[in-house]
Residue frames as a rotation matrix with the C-alpha (Angstrom) as fourth column:
UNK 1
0.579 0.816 0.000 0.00
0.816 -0.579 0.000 0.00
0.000 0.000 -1.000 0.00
UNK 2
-0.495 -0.768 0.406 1.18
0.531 -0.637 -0.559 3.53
0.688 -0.061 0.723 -0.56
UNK 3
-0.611 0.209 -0.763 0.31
0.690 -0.331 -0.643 5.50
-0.387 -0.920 0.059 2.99
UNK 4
-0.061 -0.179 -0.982 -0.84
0.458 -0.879 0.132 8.66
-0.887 -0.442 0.136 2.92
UNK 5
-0.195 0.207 0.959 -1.49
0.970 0.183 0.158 8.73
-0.143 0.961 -0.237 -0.85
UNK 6
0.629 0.571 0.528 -1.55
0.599 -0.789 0.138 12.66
0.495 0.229 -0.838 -2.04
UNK 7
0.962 -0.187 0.200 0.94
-0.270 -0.761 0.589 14.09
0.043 -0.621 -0.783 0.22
UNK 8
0.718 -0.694 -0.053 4.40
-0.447 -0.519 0.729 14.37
-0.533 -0.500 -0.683 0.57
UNK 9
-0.517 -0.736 0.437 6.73
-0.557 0.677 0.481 11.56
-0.650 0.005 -0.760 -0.58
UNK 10
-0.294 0.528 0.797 3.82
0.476 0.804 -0.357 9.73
-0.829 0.275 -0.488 -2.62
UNK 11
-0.402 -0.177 -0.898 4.89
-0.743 -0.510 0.433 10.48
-0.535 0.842 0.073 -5.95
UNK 12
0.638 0.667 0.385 3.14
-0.600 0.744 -0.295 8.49
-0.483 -0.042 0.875 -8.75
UNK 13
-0.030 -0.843 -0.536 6.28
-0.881 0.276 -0.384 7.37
0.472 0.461 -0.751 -10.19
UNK 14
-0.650 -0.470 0.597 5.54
-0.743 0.555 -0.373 4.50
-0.156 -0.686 -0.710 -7.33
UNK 15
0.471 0.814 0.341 2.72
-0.640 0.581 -0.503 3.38
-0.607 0.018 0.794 -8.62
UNK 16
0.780 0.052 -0.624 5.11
-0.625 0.132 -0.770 1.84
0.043 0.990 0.135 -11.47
UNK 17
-0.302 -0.950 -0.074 8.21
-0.770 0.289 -0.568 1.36
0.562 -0.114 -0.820 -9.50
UNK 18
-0.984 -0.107 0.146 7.02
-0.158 0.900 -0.407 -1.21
-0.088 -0.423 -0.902 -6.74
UNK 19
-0.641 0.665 -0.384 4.21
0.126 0.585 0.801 -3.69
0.757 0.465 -0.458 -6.66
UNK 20
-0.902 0.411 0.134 0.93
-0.278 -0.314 -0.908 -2.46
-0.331 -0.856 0.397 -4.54
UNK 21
-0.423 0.900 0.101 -2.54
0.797 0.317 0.513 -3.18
0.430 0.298 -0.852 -4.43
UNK 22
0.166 0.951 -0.260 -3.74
0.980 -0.130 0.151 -0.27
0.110 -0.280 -0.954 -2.40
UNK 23
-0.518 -0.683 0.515 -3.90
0.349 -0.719 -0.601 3.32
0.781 -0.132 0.611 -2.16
UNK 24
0.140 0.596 -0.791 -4.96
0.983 -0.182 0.036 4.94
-0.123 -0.782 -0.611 1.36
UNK 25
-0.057 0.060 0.997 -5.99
0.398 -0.914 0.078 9.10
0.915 0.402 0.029 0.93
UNK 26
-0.803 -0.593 0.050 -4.50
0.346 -0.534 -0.771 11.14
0.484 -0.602 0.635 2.86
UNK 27
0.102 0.728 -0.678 -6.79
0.993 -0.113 0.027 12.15
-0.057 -0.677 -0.734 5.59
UNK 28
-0.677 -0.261 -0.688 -6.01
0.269 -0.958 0.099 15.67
-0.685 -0.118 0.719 4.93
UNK 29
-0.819 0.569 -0.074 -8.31
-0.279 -0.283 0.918 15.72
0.501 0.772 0.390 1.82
UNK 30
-0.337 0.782 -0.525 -11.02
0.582 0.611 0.536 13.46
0.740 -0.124 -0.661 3.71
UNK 31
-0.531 0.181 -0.828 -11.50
0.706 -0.446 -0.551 16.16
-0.469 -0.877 0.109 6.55
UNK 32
-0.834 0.296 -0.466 -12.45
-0.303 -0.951 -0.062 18.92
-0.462 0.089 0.883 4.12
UNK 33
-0.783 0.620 0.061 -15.25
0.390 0.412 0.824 16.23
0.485 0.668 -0.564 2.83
UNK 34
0.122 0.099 0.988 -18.14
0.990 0.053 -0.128 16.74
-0.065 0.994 -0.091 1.24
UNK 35
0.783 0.496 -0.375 -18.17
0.383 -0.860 -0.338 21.10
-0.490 0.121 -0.863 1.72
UNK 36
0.112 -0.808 -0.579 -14.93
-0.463 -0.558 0.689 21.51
-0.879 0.191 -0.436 -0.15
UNK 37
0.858 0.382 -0.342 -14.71
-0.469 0.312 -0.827 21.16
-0.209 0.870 0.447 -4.06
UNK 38
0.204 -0.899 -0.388 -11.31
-0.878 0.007 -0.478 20.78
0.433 0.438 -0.788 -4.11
UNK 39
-0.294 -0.080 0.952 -11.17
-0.704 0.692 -0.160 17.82
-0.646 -0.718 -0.260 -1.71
UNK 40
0.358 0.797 0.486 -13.90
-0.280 0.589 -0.758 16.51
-0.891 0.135 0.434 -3.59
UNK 41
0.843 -0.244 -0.478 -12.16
-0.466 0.109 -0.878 16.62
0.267 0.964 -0.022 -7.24
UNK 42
-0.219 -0.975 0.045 -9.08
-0.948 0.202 -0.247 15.39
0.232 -0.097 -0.968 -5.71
UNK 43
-0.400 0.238 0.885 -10.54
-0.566 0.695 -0.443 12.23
-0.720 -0.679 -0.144 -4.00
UNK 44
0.888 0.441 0.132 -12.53
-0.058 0.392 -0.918 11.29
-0.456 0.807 0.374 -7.53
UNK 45
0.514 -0.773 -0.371 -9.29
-0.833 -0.347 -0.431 11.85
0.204 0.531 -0.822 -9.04
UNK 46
-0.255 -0.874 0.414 -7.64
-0.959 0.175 -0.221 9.07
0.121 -0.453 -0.883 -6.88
UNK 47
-0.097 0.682 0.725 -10.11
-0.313 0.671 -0.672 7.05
-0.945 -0.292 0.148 -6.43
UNK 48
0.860 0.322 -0.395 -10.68
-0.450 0.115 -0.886 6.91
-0.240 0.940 0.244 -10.78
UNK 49
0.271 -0.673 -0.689 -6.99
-0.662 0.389 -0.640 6.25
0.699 0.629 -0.340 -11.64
UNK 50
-0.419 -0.327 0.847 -6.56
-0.709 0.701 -0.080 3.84
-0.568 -0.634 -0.526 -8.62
UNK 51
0.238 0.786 0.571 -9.44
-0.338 0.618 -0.710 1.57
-0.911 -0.024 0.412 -10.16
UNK 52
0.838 0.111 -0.535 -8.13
-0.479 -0.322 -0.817 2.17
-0.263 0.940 -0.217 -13.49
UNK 53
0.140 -0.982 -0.123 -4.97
-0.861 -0.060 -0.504 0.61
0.488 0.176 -0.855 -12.28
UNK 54
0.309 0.044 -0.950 -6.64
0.377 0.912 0.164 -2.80
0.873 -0.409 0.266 -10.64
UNK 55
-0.831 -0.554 -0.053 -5.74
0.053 0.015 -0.998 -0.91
0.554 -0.833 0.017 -6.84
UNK 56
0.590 0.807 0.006 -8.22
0.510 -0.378 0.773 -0.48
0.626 -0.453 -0.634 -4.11
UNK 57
-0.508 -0.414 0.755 -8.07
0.034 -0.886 -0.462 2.55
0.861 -0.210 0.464 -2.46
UNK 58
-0.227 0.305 -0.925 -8.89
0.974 0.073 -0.215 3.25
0.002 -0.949 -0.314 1.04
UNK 59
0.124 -0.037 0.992 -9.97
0.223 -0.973 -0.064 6.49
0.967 0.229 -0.112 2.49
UNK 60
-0.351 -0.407 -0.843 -8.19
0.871 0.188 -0.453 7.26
0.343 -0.894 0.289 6.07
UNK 61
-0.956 0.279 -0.096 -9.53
-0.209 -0.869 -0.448 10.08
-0.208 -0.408 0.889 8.65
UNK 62
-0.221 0.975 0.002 -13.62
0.038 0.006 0.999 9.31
0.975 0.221 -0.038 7.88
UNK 63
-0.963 0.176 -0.205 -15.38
0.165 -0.217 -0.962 10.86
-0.214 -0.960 0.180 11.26
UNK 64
-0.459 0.846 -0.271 -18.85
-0.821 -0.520 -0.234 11.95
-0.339 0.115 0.934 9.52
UNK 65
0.020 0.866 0.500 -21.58
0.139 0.493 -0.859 10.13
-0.990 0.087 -0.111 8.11
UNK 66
0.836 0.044 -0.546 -21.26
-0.397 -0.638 -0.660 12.75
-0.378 0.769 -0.516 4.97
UNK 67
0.094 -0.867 -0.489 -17.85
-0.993 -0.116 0.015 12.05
-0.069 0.484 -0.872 4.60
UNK 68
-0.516 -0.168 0.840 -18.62
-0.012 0.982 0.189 8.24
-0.856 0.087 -0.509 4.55
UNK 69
0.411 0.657 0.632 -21.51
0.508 0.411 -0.757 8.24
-0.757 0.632 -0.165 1.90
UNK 70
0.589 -0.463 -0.662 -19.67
-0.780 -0.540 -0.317 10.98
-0.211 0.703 -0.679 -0.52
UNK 71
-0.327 -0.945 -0.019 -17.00
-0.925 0.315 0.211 7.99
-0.193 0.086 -0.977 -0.39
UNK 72
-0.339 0.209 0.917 -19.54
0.365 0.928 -0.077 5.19
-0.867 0.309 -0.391 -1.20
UNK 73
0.796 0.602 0.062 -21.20
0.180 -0.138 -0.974 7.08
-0.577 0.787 -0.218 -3.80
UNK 74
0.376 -0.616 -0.692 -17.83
-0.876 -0.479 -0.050 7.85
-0.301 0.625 -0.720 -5.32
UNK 75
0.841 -0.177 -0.512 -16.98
-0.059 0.910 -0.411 3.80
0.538 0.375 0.755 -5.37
UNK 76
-0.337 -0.939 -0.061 -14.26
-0.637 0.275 -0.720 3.87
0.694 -0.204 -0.691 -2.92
UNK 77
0.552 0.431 -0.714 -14.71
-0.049 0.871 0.488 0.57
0.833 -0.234 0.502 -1.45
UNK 78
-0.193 -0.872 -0.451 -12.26
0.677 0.214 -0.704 1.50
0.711 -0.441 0.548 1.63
UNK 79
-0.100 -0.386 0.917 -12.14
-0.431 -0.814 -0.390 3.66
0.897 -0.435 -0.085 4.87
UNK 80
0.175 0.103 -0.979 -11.61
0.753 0.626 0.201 3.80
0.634 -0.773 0.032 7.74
UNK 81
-0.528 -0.145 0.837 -11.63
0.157 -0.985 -0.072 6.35
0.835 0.094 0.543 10.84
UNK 82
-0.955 -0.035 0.294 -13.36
-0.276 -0.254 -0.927 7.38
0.107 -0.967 0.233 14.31
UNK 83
-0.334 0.910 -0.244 -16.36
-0.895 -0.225 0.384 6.90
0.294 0.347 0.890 12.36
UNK 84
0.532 0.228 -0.815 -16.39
0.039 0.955 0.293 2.99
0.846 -0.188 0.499 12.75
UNK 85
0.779 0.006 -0.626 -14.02
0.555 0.456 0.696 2.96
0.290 -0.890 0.352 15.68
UNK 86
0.911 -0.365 0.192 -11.67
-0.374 -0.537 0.756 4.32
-0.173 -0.761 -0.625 17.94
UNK 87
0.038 -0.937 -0.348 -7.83
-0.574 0.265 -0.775 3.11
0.818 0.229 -0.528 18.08
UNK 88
0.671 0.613 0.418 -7.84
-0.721 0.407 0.561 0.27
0.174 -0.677 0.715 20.38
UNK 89
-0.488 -0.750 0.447 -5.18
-0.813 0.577 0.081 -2.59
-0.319 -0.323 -0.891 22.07
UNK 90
-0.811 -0.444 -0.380 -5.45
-0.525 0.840 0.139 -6.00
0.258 0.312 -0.915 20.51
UNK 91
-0.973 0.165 -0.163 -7.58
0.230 0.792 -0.565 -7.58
0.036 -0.587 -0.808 23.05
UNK 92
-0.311 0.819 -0.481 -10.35
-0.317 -0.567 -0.760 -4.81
-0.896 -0.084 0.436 22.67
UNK 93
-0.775 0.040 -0.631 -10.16
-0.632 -0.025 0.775 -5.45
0.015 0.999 0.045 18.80
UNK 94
-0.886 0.306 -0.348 -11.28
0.070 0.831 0.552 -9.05
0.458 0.465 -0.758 19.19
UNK 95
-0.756 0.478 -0.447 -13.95
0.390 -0.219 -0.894 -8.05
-0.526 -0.850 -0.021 21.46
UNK 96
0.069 0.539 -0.839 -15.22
-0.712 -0.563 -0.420 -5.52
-0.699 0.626 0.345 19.05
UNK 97
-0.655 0.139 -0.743 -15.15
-0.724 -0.397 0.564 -7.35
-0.216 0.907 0.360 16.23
UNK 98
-0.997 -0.037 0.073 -16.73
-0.082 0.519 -0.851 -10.03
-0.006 -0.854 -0.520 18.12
UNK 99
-0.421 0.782 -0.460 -19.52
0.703 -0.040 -0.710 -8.20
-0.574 -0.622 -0.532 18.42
UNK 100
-0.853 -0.061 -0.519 -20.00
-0.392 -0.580 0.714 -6.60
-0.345 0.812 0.471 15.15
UNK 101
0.279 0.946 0.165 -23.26
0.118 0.137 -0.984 -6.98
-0.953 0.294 -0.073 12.99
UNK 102
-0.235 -0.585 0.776 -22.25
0.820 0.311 0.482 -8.36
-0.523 0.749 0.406 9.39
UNK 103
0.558 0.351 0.752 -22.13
0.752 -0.598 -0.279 -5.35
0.351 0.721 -0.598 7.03
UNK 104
0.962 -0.103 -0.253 -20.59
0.062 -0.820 0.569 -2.96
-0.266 -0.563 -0.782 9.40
């Protein structure tokens, strides 16, 4: 996976040089979701030539509702973020996911 996809260091020259299956978008674009255009053209942008290139793409930072469905209706089949959970120790994980409800 390339991290952080959009920012610093994550040139696409990498998409060519090493072998990945996923990109994850910066969470800097995913905060200004959906009331910013520019966010919004950037994220379609990534999300189009990822697919185009056989990658799935995450989206990292998702805290809203808004900023989850803008990211299904765009096809990104990926995120993740405060929205679904918290950061958590190992032992909590299995717990939670435990107790998940399929779909979630």
């Amino acid at each position: 996976a390339i991290d952080d996809f959009g920012t610093g260091y994550s040139s696409l020259s990498y998409l060519r040089q090493f072998a990945i299956d996923r990109l994850k978008i910066d969470q800097s674009f995913v905060r200004n979701l959906p009331e910013n255009i520019d966010a919004k053209a950037i994220i379609c942008a990534i999300v189009a030539m990822g697919r185009s290139l056989g990658l799935r793409v995450m989206a990292e930072g998702v805290e809203t509702e808004a900023q989850a469905r803008f990211l299904q209706d765009i096809n990104c089949a990926e995120s993740q973020g405060y929205l679904y959970a918290s950061p958590m120790m190992p032992n909590d994980f299995e717990a939670w996911l435990k107790g998940r409800k399929p779909g979630f």
